[in-house]
ZAMARSE-82950 format. One line per 10 residues: number of its first residue (from 1); their letters; for each residue x, y, z of C-alpha. Coordinates in nm, 2 decimals. Layout:
// residues N
NUM) a) X Y Z | ... .
// end
This chain:
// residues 186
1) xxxxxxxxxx) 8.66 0.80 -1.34 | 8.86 1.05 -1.58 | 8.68 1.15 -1.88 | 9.02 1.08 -2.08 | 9.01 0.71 -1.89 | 8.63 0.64 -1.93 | 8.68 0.70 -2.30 | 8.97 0.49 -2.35 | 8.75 0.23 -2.16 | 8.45 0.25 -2.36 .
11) xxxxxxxxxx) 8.69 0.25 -2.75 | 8.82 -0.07 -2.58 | 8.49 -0.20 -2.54 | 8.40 -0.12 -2.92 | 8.68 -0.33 -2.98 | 8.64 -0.61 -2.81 | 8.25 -0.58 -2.95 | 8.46 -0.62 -3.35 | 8.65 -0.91 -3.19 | 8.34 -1.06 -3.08 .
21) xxxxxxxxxx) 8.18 -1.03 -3.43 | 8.49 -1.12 -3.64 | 8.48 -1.48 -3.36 | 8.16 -1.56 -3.48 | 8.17 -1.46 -3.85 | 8.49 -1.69 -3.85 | 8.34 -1.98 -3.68 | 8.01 -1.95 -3.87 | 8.21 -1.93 -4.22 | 8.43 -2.27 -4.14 .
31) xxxxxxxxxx) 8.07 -2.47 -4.01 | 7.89 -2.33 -4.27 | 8.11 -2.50 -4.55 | 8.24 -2.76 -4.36 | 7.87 -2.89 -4.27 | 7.78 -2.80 -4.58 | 7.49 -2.57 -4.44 | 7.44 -2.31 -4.70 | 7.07 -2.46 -4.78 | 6.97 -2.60 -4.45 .
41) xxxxxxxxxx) 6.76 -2.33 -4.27 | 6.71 -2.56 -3.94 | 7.08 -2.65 -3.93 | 7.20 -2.28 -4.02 | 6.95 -2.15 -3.71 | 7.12 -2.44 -3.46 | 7.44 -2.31 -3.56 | 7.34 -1.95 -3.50 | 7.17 -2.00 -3.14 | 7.49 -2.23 -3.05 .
51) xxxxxxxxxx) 7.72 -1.95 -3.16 | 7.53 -1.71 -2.95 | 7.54 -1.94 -2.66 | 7.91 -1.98 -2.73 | 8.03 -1.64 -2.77 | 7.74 -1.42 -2.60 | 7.71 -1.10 -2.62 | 7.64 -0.84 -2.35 | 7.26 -0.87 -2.39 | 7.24 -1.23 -2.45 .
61) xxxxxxxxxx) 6.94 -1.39 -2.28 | 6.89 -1.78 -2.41 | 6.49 -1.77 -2.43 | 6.48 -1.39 -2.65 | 6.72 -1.55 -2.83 | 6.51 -1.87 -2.92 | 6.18 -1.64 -2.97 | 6.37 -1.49 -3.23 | 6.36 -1.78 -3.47 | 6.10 -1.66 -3.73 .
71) xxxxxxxxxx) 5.97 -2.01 -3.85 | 5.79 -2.16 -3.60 | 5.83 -2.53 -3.68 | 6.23 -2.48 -3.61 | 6.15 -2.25 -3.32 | 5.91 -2.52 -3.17 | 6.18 -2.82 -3.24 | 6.48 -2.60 -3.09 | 6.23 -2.52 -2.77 | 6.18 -2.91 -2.74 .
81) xxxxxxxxxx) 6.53 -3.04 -2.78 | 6.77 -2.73 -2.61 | 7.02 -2.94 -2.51 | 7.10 -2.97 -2.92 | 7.21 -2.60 -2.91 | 7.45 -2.67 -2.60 | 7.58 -2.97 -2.77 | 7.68 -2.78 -3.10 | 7.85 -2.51 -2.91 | 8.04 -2.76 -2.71 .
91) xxxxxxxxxx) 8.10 -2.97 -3.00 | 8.28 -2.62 -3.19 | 8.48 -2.50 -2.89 | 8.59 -2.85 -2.78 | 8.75 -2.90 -3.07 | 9.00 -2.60 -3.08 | 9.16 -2.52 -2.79 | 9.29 -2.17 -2.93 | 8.94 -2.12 -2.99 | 8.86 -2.19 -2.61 .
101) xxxxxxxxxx) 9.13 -2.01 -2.49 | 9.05 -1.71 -2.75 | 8.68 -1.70 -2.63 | 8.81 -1.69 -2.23 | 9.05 -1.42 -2.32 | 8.71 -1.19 -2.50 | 8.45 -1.31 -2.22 | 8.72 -1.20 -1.93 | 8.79 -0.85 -2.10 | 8.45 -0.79 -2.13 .
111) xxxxxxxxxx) 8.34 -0.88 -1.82 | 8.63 -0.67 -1.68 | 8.52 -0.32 -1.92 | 8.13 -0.36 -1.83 | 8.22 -0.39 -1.47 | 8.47 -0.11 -1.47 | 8.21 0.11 -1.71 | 7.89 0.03 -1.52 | 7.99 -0.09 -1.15 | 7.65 -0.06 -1.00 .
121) xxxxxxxxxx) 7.43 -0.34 -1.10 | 7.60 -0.45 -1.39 | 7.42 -0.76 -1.43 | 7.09 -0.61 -1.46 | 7.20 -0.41 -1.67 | 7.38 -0.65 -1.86 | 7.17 -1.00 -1.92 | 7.44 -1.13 -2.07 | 7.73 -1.13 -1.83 | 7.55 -1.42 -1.65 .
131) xxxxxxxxxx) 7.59 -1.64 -1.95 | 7.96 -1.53 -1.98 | 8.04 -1.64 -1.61 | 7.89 -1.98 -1.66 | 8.13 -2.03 -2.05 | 8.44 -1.93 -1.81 | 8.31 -2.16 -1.50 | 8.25 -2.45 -1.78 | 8.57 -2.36 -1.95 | 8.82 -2.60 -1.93 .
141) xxxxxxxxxx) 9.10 -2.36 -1.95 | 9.16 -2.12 -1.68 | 9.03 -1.76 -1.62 | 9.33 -1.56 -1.80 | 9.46 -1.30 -1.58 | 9.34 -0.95 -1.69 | 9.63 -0.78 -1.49 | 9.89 -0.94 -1.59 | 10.13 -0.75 -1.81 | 10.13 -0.96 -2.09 .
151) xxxxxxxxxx) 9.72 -1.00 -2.14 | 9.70 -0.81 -2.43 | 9.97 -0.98 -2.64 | 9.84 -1.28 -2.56 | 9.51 -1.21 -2.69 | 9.62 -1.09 -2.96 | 9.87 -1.41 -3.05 | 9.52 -1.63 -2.98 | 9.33 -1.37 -3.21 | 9.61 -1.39 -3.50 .
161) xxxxxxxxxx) 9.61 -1.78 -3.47 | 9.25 -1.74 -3.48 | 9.23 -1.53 -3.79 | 9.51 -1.77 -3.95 | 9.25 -2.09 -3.90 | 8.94 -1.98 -3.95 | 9.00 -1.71 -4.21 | 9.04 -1.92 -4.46 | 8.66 -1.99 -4.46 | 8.54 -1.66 -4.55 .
171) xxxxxxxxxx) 8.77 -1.36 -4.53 | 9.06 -1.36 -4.30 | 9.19 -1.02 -4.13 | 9.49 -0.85 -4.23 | 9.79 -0.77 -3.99 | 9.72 -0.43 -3.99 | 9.35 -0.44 -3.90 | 9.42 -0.69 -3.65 | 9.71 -0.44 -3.49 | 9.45 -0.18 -3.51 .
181) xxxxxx) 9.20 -0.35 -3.34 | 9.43 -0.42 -3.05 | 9.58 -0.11 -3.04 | 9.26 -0.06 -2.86 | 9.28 -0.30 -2.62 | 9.43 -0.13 -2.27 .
// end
């Protein structure tokens, strides 16, 4: 791959990393108030591990994820009763279908830039991507098309309906920012 091309693959992929992040902050901020969480440890670590089950990350592995959890007695309870985690996350993304369709549209690119960026043994590598293919498999929406011509804008239309929703829960991007942060996408 060009060096001018492997760069341009690898801003894209810091990109996609800030959408990630700005997915889950949003989500967590409109929970967070609307279940009232701010002084419920257990229910604030449920709705940290379903977010990360939800919207995984390149490195996402379920059980390092659990292990994480610092207090014991919640790590212990999540350990014995994982479905609640898979329920949450299905509870959040089944009720918002541009939310669905928003988190197919960042699993697919990413999966698309890892495999381009790393095409020997990328799931080794990459713990995560396993995860990813089983939220698209699961998904009730289809795959979006990654070649099509008009991928990017509509990403960026789900992203901007997104923003408009949940940033009204904790602090909602502006239009330049967003056009910035697509500007990378290729």
């Amino acid at each position: 791959m060009f060096w001018f091309t492997k760069n341009k693959y690898k801003n894209s992929l810091r990109a996609n990393n800030l959408i990630h992040d700005a997915l889950v902050m949003g989500i967590c901020a409109k929970y967070i108030k609307e279940d009232n969480l701010e002084n419920d440890e257990y229910g604030l670590l449920l709705l940290a591990r379903s977010l990360n089950w939800l919207v995984p990350r390149q490195d996402y592995n379920f059980d390092n994820d659990v292990e994480k959890i610092d207090n014991e007695n919640f790590k212990n309870q999540l350990k014995k009763d994982e479905d609640k985690i898979f329920i949450k996350g299905l509870e959040i993304v089944n009720s918002d279908s541009v939310l669905e369709k928003l988190i197919n549209h960042y699993i697919t690119y990413h999966i698309h830039l890892l495999e381009t960026l790393f095409p020997k043994n990328t799931e080794e590598k990459f713990p995560g991507i396993t995860r990813m293919k089983k939220s698209l498999f699961q998904s009730t929406e289809s795959e979006p098309d990654i070649k099509s011509p008009d991928f990017k804008e509509s990403y960026k239309e789900l992203f901007v309906k997104f923003n408009e929703n949940y940033g009204k829960y904790g602090k909602a991007l502006n239009e330049e920012t967003i056009t910035a942060l697509f500007s990378q996408i290729h």
